[in-house]
C-alpha positions in Angstrom: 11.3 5.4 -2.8 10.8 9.0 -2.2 9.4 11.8 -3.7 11.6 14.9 -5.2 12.9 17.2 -7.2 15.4 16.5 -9.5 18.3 16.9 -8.1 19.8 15.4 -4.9 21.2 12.4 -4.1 19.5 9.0 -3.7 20.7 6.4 -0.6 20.1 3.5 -1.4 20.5 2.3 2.4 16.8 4.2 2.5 15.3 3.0 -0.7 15.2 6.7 -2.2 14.2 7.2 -5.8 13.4 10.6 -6.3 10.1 10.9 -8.9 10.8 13.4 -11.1 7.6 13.4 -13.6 5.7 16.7 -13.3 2.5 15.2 -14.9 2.9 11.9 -12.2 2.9 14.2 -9.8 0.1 16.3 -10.6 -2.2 13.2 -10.9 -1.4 12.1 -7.6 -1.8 15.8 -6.1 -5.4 15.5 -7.4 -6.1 12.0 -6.9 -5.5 13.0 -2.8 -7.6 15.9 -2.9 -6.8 17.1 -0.3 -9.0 20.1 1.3 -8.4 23.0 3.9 -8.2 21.8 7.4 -7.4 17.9 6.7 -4.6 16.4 8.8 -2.3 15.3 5.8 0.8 13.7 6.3 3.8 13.0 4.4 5.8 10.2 4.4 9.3 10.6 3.1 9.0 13.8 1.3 12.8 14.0 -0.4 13.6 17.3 -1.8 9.6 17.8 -1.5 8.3 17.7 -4.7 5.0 16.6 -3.7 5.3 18.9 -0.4 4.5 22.5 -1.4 1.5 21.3 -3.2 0.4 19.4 0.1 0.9 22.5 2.0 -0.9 24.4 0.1 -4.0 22.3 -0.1 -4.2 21.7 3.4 -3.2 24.5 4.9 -0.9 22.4 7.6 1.4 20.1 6.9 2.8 17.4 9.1 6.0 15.5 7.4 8.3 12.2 8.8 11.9 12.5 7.3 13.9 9.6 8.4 17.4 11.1 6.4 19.0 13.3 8.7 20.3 15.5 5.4 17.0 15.8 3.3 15.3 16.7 6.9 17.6 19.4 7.2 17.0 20.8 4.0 13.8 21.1 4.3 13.6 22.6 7.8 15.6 25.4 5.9 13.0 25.7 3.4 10.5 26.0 5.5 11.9 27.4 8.3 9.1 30.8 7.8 6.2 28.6 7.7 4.6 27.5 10.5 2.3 25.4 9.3 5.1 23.1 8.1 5.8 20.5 11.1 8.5 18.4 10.3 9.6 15.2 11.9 13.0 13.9 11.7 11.5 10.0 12.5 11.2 6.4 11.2 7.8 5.5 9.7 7.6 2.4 11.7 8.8 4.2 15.4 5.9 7.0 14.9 2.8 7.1 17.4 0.0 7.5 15.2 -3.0 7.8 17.5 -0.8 10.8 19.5 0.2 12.7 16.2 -3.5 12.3 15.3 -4.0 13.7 18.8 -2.1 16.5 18.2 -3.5 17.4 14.8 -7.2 17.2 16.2 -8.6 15.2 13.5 -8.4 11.5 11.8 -4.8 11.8 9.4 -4.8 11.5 5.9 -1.2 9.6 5.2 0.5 9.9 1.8 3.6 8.4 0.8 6.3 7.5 -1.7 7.5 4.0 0.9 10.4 2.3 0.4 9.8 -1.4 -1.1 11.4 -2.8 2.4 9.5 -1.1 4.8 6.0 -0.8 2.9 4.4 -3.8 4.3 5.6 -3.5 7.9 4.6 0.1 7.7 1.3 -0.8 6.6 0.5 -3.1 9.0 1.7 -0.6 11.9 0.0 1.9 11.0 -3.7 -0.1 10.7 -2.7 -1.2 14.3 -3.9 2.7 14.9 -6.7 2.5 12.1 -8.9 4.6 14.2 -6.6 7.2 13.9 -6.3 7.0 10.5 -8.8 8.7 7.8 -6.9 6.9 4.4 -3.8 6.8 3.0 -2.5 6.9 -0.6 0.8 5.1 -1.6 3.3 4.7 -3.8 4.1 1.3 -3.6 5.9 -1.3 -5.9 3.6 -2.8 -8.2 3.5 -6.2 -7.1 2.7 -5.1 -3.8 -0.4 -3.2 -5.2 -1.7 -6.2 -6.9 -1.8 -8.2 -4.0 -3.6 -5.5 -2.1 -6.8 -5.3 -4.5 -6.4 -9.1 -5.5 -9.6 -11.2 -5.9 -9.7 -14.8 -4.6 -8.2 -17.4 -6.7 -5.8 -15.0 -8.6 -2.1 -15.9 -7.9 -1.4 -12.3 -6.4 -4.2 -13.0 -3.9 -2.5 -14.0 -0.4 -1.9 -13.4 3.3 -1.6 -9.4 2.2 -4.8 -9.3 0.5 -7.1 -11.3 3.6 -5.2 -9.1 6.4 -5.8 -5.6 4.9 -9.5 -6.5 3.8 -11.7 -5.9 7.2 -9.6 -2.7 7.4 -9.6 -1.0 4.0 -11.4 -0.4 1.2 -8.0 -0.9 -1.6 -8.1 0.8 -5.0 -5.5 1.4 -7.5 -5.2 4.8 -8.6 -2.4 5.3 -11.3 0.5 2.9 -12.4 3.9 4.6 -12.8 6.7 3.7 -14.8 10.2 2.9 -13.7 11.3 6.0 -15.9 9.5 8.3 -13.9 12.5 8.0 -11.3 16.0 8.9 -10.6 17.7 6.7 -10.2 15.5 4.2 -12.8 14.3 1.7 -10.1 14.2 -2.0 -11.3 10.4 -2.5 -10.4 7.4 -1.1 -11.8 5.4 1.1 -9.2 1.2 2.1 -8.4 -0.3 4.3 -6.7 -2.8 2.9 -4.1 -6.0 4.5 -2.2 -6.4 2.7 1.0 -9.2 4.4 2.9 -9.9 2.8 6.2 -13.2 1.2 7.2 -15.2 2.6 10.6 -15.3 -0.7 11.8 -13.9 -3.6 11.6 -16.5 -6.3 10.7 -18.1 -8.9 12.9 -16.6 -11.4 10.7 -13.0 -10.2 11.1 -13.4 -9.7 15.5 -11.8 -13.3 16.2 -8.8 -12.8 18.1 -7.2 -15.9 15.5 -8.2 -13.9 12.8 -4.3 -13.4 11.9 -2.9 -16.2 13.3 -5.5 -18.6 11.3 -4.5 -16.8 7.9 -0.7 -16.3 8.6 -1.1 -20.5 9.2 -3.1 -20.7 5.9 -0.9 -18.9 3.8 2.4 -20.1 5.2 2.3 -23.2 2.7 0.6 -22.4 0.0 0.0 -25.7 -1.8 -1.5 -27.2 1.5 -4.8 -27.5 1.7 -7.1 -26.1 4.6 -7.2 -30.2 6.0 -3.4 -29.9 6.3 -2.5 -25.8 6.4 -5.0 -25.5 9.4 -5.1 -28.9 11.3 -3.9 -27.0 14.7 -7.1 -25.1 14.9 -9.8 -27.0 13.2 -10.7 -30.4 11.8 -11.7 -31.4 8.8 -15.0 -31.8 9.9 -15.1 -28.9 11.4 -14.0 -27.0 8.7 -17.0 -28.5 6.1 -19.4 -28.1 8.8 -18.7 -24.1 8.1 -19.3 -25.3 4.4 -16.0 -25.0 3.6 -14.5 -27.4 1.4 -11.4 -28.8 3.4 -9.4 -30.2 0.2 -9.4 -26.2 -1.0 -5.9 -24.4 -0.5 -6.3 -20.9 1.3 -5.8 -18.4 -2.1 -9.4 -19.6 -3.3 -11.6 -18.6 0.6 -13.0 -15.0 0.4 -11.5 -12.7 4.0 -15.5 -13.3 4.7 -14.5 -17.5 4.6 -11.4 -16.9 6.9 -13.3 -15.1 9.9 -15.4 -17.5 9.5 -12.9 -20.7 10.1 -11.1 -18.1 13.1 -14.2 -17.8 14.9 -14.6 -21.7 14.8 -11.2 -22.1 16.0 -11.8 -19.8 18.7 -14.6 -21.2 19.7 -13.0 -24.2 20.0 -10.5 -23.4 21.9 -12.5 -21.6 24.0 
């Protein structure tokens, strides 16, 4: 999904609904608050709805245009403006630590994603978290809700436990489907995601992933079963962990530790 103006024309081979709801968009604009000097970024600007008012607020403005025609538009519009740097890129190919570099300062990402990409793109661009300050996104509903999901809520899962040593999650705004053209099919929120300065002790295991991708991967198992390559049963109550629990009820706390267990283990 993409930010824009009204008019223009939506692929859907990228995803693009074009938001077209003034007062949406001003309530994002201030929800970023963004100040002079801050290394913004935009994801998939369209037509640039949201652009100007990024610009303007930061002063520079770095932007990743995957469609070759909407990137071309704007590198007319902005062809006078040198503090408008655009980059005709995909999302998920885009070096975030040497853009950072470039910009001198931690980035500030903000985005309309595509539902097929947001994921993936999310968990690329924590693999440069350092380089990251936050990041506010429009994503599809849903996908919010498992973000900021508590344990032992059925929207809690494998999304919710990876992004939590890494981000502090809050919902900003809901937005309608009618605040797009085309009318998408989903609902849509906007998330804050603003990246922790380190990643807790609890979360260092190198199985930390591996031992919740395992846990999640069948649901209805419980830890006894879901986890029986990297820990016993005994093992896993000897943490104080109740083996016969299935993984959406463990806090991310729980999970790091059961992966330092298992790497200790194997180790």
């Amino acid at each position: 999904m993409r930010l824009s103006a009204p008019h223009g024309r939506a692929r859907k081979r990228f995803g693009q609904h074009f938001l077209h709801d003034p007062a949406v968009i001003a309530r994002i604009v201030a929800a970023i608050d963004l100040k002079p000097g801050d290394a913004a970024v935009e994801i998939g600007p369209g037509q640039g709805a949201l652009t100007q008012r990024l610009l303007a607020a930061a002063g520079r403005l770095e932007v990743i245009e995957i469609d070759r025609d909407l990137a071309a538009l704007l590198r007319t519009r902005y062809a006078a403006e040198p503090r408008f740097v655009l980059h005709e890129a995909d999302a998920l190919d885009v070096d975030w630590r040497a853009l950072a570099a470039a910009c001198g300062a931690r980035l500030r990402l903000i985005g309309n994603l595509p539902y097929n990409i947001s994921t993936p793109l999310l968990f690329r661009v924590l693999q440069a978290a350092d380089a990251i300050l936050d990041m506010h996104f429009m994503l599809q509903r849903e996908v919010v809700d498992r973000i900021i999901a508590a344990p032992g809520t059925k929207a809690y899962g494998r999304l919710t436990v990876m992004l939590a040593p890494r981000v502090a999650a809050a919902r900003v705004l809901d937005v309608g489907a009618g605040a797009f053209r085309p009318v998408p099919k989903v609902a849509s929120s906007v998330v804050r995601l603003v990246v922790l300065d380190e990643l807790p002790d609890w979360a260092r295991s190198p199985l930390y992933g591996e031992l919740v991708t395992a846990a999640f991967g069948q649901r209805r198992k419980t830890l006894r079963n879901s986890l029986h390559r990297f820990l016993t049963a005994a093992q896993i109550g000897a943490l104080g962990i109740d083996p016969g629990l299935r993984a959406e009820t463990l806090t991310p706390m729980q999970f790091g530790a059961l992966a330092q267990a298992a790497a200790a283990v194997l180790h």
